[in-house]
PDB file of N, CA, C and O in Angstrom:
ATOM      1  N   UNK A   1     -44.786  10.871  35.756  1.00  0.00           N
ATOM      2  CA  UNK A   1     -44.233  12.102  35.213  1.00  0.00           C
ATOM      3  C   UNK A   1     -42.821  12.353  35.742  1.00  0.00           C
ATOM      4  O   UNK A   1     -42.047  12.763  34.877  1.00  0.00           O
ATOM      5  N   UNK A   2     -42.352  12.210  36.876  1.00  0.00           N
ATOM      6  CA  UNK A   2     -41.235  12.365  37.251  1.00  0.00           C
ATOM      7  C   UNK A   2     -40.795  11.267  36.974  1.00  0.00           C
ATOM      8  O   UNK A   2     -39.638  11.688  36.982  1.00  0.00           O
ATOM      9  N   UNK A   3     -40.659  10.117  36.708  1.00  0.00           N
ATOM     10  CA  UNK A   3     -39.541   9.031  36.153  1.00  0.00           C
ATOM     11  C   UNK A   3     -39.013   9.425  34.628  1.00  0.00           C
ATOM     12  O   UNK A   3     -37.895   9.519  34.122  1.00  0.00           O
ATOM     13  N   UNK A   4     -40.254   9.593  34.189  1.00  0.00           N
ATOM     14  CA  UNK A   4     -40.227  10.586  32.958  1.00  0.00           C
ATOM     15  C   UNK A   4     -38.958  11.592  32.650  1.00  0.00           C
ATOM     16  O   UNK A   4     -38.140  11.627  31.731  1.00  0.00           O
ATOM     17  N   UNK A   5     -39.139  12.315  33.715  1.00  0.00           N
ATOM     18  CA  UNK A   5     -38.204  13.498  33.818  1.00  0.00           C
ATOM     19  C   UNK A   5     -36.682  13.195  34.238  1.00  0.00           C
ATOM     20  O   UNK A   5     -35.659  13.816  33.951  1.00  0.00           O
ATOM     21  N   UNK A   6     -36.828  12.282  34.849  1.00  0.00           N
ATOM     22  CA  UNK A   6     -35.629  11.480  35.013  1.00  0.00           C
ATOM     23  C   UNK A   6     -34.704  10.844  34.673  1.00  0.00           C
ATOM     24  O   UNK A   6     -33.518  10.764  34.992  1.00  0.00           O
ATOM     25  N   UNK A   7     -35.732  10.120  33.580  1.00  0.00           N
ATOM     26  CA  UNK A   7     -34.768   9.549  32.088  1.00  0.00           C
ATOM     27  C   UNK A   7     -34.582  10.939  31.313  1.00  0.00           C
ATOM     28  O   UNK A   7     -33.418  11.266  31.080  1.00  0.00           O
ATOM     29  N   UNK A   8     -35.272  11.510  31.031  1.00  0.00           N
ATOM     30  CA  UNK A   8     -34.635  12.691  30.121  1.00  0.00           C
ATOM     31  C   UNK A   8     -33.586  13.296  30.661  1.00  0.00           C
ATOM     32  O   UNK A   8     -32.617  13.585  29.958  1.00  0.00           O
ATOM     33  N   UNK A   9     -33.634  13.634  32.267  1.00  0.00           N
ATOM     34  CA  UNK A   9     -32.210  14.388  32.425  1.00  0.00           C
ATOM     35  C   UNK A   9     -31.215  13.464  32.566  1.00  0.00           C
ATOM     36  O   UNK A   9     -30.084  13.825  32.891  1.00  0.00           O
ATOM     37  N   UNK A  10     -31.490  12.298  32.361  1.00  0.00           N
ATOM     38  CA  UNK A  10     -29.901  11.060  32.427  1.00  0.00           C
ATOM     39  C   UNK A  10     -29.766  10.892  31.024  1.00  0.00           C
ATOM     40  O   UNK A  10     -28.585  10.722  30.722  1.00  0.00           O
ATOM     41  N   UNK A  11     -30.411  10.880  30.220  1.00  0.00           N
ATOM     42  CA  UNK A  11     -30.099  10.622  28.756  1.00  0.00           C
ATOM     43  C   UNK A  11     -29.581  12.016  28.160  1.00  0.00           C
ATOM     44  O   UNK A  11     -28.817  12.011  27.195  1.00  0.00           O
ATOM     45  N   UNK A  12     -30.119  13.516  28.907  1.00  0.00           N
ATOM     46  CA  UNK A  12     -29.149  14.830  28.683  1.00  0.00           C
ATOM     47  C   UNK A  12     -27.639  14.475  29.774  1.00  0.00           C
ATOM     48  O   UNK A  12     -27.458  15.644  30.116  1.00  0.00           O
ATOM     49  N   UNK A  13     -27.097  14.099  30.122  1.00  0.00           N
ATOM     50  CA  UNK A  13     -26.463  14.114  31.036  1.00  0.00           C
ATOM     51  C   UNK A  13     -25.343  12.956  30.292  1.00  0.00           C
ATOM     52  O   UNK A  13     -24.134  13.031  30.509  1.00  0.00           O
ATOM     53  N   UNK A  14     -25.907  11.973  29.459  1.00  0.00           N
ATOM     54  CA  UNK A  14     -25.167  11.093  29.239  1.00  0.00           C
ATOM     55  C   UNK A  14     -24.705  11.880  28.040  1.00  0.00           C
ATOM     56  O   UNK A  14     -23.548  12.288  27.939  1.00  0.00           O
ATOM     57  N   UNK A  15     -25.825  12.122  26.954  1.00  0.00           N
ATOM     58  CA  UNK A  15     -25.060  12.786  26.115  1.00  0.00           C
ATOM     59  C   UNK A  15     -23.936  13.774  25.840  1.00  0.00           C
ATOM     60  O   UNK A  15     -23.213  13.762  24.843  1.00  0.00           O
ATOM     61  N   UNK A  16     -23.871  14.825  27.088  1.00  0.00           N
ATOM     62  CA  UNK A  16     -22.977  15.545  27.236  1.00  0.00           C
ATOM     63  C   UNK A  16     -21.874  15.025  27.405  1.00  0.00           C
ATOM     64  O   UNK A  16     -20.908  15.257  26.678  1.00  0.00           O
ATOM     65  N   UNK A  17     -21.863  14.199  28.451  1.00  0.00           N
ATOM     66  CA  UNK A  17     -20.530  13.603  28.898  1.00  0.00           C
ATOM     67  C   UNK A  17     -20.024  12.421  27.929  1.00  0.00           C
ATOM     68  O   UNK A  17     -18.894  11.943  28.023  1.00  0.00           O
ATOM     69  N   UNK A  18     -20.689  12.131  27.276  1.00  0.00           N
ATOM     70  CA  UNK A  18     -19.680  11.130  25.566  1.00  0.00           C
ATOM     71  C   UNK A  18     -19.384  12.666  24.753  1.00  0.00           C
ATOM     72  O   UNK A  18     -18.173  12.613  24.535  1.00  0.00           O
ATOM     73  N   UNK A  19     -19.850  13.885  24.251  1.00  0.00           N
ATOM     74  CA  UNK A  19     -19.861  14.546  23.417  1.00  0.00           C
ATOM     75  C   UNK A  19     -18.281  14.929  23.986  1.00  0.00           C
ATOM     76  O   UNK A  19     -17.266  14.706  23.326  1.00  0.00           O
ATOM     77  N   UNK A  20     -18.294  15.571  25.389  1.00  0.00           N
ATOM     78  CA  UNK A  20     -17.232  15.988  26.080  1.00  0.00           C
ATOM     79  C   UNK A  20     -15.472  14.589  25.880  1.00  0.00           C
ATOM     80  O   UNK A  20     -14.300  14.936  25.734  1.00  0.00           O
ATOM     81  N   UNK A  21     -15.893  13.477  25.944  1.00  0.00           N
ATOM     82  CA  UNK A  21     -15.054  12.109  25.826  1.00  0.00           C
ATOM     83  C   UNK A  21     -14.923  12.283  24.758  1.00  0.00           C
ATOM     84  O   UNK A  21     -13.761  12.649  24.581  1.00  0.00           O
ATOM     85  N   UNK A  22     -15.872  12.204  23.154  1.00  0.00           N
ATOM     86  CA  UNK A  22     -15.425  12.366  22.447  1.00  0.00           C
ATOM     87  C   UNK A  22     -14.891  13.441  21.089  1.00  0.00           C
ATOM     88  O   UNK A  22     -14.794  13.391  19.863  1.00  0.00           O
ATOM     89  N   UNK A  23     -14.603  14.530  22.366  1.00  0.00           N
ATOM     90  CA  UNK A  23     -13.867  16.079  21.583  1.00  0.00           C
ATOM     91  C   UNK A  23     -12.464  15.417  22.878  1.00  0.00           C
ATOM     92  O   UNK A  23     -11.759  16.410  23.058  1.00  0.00           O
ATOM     93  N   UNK A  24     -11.992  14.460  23.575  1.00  0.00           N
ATOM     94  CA  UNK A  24     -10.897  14.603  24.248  1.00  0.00           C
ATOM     95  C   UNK A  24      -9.661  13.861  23.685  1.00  0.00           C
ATOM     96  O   UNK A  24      -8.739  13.460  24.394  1.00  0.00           O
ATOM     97  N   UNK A  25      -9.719  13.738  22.548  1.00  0.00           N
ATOM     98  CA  UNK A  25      -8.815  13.129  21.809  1.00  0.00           C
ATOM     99  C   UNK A  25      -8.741  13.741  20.216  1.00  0.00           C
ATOM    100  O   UNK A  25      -9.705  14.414  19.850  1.00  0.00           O
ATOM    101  N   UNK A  26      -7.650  13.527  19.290  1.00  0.00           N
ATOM    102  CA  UNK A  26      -7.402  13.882  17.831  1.00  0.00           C
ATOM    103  C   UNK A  26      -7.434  12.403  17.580  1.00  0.00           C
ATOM    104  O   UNK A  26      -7.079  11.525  18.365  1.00  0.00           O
ATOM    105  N   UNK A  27      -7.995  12.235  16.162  1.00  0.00           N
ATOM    106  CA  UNK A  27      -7.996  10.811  15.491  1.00  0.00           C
ATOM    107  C   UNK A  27      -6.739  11.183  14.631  1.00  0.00           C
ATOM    108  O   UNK A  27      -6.532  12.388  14.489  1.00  0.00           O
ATOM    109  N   UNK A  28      -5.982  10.410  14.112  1.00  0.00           N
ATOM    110  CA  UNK A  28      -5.126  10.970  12.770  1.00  0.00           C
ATOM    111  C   UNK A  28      -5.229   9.233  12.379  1.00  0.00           C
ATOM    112  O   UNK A  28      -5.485   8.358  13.206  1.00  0.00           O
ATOM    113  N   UNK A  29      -4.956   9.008  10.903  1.00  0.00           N
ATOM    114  CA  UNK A  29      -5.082   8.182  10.009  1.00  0.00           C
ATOM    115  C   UNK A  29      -4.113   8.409   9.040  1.00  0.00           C
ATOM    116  O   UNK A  29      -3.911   9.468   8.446  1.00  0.00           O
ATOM    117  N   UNK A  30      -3.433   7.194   8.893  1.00  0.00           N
ATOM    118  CA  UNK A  30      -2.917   7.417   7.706  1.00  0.00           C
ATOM    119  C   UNK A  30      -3.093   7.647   5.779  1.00  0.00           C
ATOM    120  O   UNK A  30      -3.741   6.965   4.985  1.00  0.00           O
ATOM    121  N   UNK A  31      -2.522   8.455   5.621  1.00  0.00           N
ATOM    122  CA  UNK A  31      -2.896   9.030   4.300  1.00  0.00           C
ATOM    123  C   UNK A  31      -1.936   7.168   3.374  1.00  0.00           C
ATOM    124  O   UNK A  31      -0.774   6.785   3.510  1.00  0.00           O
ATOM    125  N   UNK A  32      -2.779   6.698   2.772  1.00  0.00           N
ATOM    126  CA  UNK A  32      -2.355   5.474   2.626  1.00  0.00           C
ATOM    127  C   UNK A  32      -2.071   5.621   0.713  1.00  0.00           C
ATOM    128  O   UNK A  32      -1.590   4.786  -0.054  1.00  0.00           O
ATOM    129  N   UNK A  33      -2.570   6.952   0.448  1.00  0.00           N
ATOM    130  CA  UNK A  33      -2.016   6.969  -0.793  1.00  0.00           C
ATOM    131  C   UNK A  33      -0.536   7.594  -1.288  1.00  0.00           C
ATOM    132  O   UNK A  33      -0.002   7.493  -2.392  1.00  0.00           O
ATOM    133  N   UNK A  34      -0.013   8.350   0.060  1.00  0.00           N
ATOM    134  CA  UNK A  34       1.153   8.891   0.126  1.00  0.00           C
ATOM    135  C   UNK A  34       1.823   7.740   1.000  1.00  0.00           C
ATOM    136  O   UNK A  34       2.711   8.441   1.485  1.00  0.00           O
ATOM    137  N   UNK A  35       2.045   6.458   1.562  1.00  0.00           N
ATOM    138  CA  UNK A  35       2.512   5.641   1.877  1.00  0.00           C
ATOM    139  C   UNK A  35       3.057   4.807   1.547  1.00  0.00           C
ATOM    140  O   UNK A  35       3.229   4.953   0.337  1.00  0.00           O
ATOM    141  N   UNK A  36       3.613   3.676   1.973  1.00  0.00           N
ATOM    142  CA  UNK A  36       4.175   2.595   1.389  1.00  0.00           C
ATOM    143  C   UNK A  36       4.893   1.628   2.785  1.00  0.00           C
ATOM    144  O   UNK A  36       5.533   2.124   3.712  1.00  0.00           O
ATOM    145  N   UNK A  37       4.673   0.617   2.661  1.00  0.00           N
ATOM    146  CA  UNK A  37       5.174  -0.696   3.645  1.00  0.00           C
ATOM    147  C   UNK A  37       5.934  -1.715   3.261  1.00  0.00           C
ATOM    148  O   UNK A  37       5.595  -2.470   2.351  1.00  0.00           O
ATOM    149  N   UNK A  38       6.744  -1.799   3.749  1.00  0.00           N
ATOM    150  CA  UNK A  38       7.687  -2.682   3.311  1.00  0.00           C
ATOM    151  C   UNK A  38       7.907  -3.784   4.336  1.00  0.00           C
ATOM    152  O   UNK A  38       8.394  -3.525   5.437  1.00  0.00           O
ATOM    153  N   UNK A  39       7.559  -4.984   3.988  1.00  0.00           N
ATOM    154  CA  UNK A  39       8.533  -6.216   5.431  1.00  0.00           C
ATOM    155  C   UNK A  39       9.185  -6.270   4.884  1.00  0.00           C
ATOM    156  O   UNK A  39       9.198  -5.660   3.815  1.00  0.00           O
ATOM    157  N   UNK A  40      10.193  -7.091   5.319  1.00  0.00           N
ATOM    158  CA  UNK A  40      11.722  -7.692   5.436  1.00  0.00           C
ATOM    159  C   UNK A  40      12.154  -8.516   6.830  1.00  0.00           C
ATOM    160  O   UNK A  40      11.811  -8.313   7.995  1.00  0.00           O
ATOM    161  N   UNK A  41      13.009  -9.489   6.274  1.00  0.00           N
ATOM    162  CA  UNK A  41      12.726 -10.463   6.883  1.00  0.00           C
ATOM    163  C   UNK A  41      14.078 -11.385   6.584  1.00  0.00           C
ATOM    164  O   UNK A  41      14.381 -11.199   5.405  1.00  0.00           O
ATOM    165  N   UNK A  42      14.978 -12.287   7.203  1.00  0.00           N
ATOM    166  CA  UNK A  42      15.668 -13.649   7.096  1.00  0.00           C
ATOM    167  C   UNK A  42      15.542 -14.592   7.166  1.00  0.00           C
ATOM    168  O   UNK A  42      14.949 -15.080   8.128  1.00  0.00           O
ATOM    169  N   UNK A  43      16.081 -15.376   6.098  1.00  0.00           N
ATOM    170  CA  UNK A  43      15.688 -17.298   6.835  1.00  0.00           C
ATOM    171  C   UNK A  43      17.229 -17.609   6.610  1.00  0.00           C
ATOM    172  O   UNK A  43      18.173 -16.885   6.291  1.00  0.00           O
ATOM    173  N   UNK A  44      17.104 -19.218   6.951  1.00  0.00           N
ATOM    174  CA  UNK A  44      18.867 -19.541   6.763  1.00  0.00           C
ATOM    175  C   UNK A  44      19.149 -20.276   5.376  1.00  0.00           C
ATOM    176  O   UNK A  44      19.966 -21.140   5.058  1.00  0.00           O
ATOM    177  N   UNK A  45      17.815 -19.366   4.433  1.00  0.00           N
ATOM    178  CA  UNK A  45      18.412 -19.635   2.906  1.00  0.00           C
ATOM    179  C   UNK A  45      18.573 -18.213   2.366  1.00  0.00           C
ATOM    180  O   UNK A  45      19.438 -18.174   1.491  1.00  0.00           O
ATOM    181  N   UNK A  46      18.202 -17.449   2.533  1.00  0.00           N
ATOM    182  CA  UNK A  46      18.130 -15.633   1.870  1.00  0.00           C
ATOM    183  C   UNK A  46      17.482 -14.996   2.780  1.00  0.00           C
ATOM    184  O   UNK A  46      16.686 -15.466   3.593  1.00  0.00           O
ATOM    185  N   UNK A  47      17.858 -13.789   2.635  1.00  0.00           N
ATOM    186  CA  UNK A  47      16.951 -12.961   3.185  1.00  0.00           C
ATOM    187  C   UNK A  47      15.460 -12.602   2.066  1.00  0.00           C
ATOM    188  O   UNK A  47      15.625 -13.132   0.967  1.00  0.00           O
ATOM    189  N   UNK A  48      14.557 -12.080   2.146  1.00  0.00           N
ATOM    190  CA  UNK A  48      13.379 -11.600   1.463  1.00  0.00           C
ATOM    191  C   UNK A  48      12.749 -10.443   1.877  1.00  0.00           C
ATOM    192  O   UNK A  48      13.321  -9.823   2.775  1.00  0.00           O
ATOM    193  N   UNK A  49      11.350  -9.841   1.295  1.00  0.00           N
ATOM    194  CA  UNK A  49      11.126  -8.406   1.300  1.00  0.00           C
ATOM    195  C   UNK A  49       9.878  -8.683   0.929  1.00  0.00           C
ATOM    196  O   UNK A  49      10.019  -9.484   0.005  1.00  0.00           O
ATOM    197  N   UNK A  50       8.658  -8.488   1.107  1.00  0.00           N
ATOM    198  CA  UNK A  50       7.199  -8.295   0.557  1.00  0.00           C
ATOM    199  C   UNK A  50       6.809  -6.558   0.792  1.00  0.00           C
ATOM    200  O   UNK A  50       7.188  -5.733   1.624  1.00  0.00           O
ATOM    201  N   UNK A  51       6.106  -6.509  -0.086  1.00  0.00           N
ATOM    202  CA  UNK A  51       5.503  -5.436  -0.135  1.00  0.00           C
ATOM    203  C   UNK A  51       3.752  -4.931   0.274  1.00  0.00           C
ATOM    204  O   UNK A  51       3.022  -5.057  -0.709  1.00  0.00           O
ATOM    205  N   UNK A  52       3.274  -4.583   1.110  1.00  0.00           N
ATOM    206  CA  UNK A  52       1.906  -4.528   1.509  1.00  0.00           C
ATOM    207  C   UNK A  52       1.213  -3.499   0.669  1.00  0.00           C
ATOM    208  O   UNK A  52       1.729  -2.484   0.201  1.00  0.00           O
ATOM    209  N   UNK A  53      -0.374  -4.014   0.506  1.00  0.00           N
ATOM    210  CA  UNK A  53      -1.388  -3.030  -0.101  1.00  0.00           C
ATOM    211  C   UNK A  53      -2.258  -3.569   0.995  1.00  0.00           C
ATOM    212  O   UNK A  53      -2.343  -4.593   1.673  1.00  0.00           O
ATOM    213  N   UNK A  54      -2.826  -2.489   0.871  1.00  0.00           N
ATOM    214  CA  UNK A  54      -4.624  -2.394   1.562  1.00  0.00           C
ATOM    215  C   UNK A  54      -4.586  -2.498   2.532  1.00  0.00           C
ATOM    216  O   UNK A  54      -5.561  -3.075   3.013  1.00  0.00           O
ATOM    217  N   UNK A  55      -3.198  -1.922   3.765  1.00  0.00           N
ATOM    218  CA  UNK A  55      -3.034  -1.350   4.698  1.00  0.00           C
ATOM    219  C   UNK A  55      -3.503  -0.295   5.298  1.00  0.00           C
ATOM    220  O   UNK A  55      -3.903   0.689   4.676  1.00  0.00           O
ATOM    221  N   UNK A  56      -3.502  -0.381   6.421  1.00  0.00           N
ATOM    222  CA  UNK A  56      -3.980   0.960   7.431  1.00  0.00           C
ATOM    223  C   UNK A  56      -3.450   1.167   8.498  1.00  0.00           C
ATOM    224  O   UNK A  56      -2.771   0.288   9.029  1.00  0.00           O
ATOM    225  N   UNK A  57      -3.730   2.987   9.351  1.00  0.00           N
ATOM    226  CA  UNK A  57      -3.463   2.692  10.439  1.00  0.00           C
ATOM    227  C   UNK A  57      -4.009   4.027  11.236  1.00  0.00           C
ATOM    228  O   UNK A  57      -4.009   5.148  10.727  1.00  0.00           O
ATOM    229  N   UNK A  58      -4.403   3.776  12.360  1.00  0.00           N
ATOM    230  CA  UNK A  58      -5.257   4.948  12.999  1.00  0.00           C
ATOM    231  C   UNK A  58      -4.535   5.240  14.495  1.00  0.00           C
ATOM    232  O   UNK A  58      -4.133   4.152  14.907  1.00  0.00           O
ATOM    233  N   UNK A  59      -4.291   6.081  15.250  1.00  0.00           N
ATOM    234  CA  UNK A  59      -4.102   6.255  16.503  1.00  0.00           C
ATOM    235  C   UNK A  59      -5.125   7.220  17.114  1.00  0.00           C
ATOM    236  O   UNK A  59      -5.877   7.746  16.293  1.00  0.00           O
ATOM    237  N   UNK A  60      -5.287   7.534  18.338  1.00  0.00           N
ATOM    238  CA  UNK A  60      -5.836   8.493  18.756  1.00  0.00           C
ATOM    239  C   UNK A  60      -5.051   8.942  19.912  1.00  0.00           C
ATOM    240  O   UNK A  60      -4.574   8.164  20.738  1.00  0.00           O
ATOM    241  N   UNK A  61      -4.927  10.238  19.947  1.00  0.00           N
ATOM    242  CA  UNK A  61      -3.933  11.373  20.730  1.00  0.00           C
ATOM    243  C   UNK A  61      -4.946  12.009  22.008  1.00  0.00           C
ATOM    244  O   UNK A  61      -6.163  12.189  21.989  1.00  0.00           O
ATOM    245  N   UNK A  62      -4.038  12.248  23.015  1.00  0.00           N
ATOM    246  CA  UNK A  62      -4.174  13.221  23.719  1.00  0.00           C
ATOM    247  C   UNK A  62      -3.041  14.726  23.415  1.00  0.00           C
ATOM    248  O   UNK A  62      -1.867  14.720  23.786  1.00  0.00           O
ATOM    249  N   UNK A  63      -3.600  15.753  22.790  1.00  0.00           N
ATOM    250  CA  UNK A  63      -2.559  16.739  23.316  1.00  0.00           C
ATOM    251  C   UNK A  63      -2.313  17.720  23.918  1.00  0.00           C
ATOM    252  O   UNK A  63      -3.292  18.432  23.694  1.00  0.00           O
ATOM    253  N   UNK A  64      -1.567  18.326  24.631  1.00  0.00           N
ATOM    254  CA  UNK A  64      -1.782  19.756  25.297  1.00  0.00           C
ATOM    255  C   UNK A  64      -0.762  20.208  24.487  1.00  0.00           C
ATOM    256  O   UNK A  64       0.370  19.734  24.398  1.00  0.00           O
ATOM    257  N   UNK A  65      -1.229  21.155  23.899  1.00  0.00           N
ATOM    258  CA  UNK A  65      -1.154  22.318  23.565  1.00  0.00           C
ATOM    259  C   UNK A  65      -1.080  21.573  22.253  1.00  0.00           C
ATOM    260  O   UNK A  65      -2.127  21.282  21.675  1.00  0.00           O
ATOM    261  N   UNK A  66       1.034  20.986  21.349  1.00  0.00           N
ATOM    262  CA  UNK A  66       1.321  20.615  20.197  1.00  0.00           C
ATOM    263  C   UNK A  66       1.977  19.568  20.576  1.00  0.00           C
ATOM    264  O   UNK A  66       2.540  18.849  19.750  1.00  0.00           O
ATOM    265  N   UNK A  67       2.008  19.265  22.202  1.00  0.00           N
ATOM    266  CA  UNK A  67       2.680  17.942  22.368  1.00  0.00           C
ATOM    267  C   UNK A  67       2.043  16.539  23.066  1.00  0.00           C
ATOM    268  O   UNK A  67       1.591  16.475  24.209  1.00  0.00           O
ATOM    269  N   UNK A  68       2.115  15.534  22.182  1.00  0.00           N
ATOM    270  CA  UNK A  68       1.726  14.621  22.989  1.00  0.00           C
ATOM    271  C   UNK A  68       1.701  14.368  23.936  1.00  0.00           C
ATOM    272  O   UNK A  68       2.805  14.238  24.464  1.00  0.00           O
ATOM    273  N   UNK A  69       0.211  14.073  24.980  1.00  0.00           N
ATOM    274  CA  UNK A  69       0.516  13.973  26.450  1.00  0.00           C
ATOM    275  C   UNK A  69       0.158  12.681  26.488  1.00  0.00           C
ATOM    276  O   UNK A  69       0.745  12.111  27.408  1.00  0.00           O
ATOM    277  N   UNK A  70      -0.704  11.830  25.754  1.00  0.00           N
ATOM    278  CA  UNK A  70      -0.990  10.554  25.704  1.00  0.00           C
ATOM    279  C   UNK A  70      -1.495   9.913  24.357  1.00  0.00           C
ATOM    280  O   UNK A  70      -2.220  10.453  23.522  1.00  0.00           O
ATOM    281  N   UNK A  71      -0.870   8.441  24.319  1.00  0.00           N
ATOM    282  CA  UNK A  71      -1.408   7.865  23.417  1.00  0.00           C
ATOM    283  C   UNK A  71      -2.017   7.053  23.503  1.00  0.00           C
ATOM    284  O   UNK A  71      -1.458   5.983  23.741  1.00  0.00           O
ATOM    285  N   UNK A  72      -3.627   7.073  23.352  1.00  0.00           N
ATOM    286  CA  UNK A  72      -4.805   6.012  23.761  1.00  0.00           C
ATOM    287  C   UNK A  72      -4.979   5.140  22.910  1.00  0.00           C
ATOM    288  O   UNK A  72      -5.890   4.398  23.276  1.00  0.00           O
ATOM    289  N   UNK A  73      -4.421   4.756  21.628  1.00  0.00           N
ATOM    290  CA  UNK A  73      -4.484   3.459  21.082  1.00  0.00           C
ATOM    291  C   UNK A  73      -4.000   4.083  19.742  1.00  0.00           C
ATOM    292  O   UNK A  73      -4.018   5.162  19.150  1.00  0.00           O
ATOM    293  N   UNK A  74      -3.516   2.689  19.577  1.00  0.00           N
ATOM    294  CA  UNK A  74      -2.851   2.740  17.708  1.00  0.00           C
ATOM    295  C   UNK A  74      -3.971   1.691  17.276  1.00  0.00           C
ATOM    296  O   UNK A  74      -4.837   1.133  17.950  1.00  0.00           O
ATOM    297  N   UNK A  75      -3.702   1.623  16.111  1.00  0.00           N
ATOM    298  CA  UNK A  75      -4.630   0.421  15.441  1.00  0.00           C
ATOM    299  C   UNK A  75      -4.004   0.249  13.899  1.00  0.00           C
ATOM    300  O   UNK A  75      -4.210   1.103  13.036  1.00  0.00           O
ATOM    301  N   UNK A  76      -3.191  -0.996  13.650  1.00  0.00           N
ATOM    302  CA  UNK A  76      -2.931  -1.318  12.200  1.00  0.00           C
ATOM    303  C   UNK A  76      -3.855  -2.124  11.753  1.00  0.00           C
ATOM    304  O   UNK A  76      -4.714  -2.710  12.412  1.00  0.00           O
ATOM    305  N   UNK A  77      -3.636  -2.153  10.398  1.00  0.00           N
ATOM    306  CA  UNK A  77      -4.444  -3.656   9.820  1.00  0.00           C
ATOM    307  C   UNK A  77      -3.598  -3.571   8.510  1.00  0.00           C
ATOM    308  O   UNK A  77      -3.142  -2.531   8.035  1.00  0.00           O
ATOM    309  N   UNK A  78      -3.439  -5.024   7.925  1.00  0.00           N
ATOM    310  CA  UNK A  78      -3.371  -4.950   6.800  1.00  0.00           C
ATOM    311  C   UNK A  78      -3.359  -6.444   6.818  1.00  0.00           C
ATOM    312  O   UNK A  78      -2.647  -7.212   7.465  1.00  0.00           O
ATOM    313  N   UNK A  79      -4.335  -6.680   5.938  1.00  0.00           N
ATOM    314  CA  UNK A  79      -4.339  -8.135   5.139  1.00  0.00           C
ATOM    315  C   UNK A  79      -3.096  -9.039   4.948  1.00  0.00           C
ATOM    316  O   UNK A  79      -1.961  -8.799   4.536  1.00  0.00           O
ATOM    317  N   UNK A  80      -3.796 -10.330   5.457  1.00  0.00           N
ATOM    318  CA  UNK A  80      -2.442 -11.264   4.526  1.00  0.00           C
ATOM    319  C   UNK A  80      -2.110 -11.267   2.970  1.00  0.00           C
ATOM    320  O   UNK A  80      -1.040 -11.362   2.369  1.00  0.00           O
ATOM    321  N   UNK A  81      -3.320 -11.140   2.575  1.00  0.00           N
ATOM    322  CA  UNK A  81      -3.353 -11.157   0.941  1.00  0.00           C
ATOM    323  C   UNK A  81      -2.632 -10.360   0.125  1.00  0.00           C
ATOM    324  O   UNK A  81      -2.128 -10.536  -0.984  1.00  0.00           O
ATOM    325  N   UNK A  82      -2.702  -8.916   1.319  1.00  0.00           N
ATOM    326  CA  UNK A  82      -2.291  -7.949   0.797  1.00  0.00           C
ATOM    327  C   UNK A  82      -0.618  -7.891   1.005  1.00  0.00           C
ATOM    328  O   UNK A  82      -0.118  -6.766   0.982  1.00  0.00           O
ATOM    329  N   UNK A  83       0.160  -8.904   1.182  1.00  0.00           N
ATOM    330  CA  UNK A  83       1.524  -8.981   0.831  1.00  0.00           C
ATOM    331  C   UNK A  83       1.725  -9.593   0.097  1.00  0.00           C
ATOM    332  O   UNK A  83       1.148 -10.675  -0.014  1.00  0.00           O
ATOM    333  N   UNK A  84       2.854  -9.070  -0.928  1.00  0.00           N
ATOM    334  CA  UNK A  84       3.064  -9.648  -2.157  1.00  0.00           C
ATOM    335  C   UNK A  84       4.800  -9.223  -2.311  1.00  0.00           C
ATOM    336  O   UNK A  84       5.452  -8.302  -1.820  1.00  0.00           O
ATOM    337  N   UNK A  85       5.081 -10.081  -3.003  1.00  0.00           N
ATOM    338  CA  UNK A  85       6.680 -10.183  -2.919  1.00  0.00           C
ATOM    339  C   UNK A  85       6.911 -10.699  -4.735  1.00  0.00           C
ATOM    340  O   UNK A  85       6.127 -11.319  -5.455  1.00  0.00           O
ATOM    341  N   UNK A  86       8.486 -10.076  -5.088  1.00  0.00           N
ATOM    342  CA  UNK A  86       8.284 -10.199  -6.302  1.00  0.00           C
ATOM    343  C   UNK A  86       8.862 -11.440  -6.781  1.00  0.00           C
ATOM    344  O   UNK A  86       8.963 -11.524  -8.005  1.00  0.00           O
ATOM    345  N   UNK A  87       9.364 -12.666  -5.916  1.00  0.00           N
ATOM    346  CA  UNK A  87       9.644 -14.023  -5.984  1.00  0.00           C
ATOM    347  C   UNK A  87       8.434 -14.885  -5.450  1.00  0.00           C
ATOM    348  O   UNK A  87       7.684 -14.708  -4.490  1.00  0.00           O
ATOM    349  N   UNK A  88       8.525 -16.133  -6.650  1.00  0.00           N
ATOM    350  CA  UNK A  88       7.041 -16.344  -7.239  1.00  0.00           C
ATOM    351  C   UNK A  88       7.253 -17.228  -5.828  1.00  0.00           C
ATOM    352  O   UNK A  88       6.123 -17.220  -5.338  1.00  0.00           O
ATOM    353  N   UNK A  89       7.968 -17.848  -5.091  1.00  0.00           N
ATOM    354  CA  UNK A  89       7.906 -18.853  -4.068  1.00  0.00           C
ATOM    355  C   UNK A  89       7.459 -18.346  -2.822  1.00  0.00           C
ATOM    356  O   UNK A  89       6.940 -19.138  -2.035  1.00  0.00           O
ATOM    357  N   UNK A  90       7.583 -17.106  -2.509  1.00  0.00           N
ATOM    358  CA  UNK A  90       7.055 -16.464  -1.363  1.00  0.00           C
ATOM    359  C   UNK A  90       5.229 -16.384  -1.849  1.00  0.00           C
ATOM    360  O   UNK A  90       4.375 -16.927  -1.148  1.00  0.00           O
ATOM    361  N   UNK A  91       5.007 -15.896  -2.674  1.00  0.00           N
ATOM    362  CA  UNK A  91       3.804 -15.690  -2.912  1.00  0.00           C
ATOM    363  C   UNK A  91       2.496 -16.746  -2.084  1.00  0.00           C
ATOM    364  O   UNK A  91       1.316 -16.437  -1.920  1.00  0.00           O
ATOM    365  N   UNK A  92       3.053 -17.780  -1.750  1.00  0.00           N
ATOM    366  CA  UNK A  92       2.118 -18.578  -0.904  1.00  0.00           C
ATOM    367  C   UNK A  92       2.226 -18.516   0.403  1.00  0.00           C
ATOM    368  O   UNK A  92       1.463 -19.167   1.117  1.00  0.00           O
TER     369      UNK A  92
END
C-alpha cells in the first residue's frame, strides 16, 4: 500500500512539473501561407534563384514580459523537392 502511494505521488509530482516546463515557453510557427522563400546563390557561370514550397519553421521563446529573454530552439525544414527554379537545368 505504501509503494502504491508512492508511485502516485511521483507520477502527481511529475506531472506538475512537465505541465509547469511546458507553459515556460511560447511556440510561434510560421504562417506559411502568408510567406515565401527565396535561395539565391552564384557559380562561375551565372548567378541563379530557386524558389521553395512545403517549407516550415517553428521556434520556441522565452519571454518576460514582450521581450525576448531566450531562444530555446528554432527548427526549419523544407524539402529538397520542394525547390524549384524557373530554368529547366537547375531543376535536377
Amino acid at each position: 500500500m505504501r509503494n502504491l502511494r508512492f508511485k502516485y505521488l511521483s507520477l502527481s509530482i511529475m506531472t506538475l512539473l512537465f505541465a509547469i516546463i511546458a507553459t515556460a515557453q511560447d511556440v510561434y510557427k510560421l504562417n506559411t501561407k502568408n510567406s515565401s522563400l527565396t535561395v539565391t546563390g552564384t557559380s562561375s557561370l551565372h548567378d541563379w534563384e530557386l524558389k521553395a514550397t512545403g517549407f516550415g519553421a517553428e521556434t520556441g521563446l522565452k519571454l518576460e514580459g514582450s521581450v525576448v529573454s531566450e531562444i530555446q530552439y528554432v527548427k526549419f525544414t523544407s524539402p529538397v523537392k520542394g525547390l524549384k527554379s524557373d530554368k529547366k537545368i537547375m531543376r535536377n
